[in-house]
C-alpha angles and dihedrals in degrees: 000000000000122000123210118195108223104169134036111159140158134181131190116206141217116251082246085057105048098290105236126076121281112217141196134179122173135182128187142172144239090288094051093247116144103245101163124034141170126186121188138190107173127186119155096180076066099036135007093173117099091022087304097304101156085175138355153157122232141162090182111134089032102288130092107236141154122228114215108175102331101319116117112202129170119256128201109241121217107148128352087232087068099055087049091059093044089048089052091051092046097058095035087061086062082042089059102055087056 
């Protein structure tokens, strides 16, 4: 099975935004299916801990888990759209104390 990368971004914000560098890399397959995925919210005036990672999304090592601060967990997976949600509510809520 092949892998196609179809996202690798990276955006750097504002202090008035969060301060830090949202990133996003996505890989999917033939199908389209998104089989690979990293989210990033790093911040290392937060958190210099985990390369800065304040929060983020993986399934890097076979399991699907969040960072926060340094702490991996396990997540149940059900859509990639989900975890992107959860991963937008997680880092808005840093956006918000700005």
């Amino acid at each position: 099975m092949s892998e196609i990368k179809i996202a690798d971004d990276s955006w750097s914000l504002s202090l008035k935004k969060g301060n830090g560098i949202l990133r996003r890399e996505v890989w999917v397959d033939e199908q389209n299916k998104v089989v690979r995925y990293n989210l990033a919210y790093i911040n290392r005036g937060i958190f210099q801990g985990d390369n800065g990672r304040v929060v983020g999304y993986d399934n890097a090592h076979g399991f699907h888990h969040r960072h926060f601060m340094g702490i991996v967990e396990p997540i149940d997976f059900t859509t990639f759209e989900d975890i992107e949600d959860r991963f937008q509510i997680d880092w808005a809520v840093f956006r918000s104390k700005k």
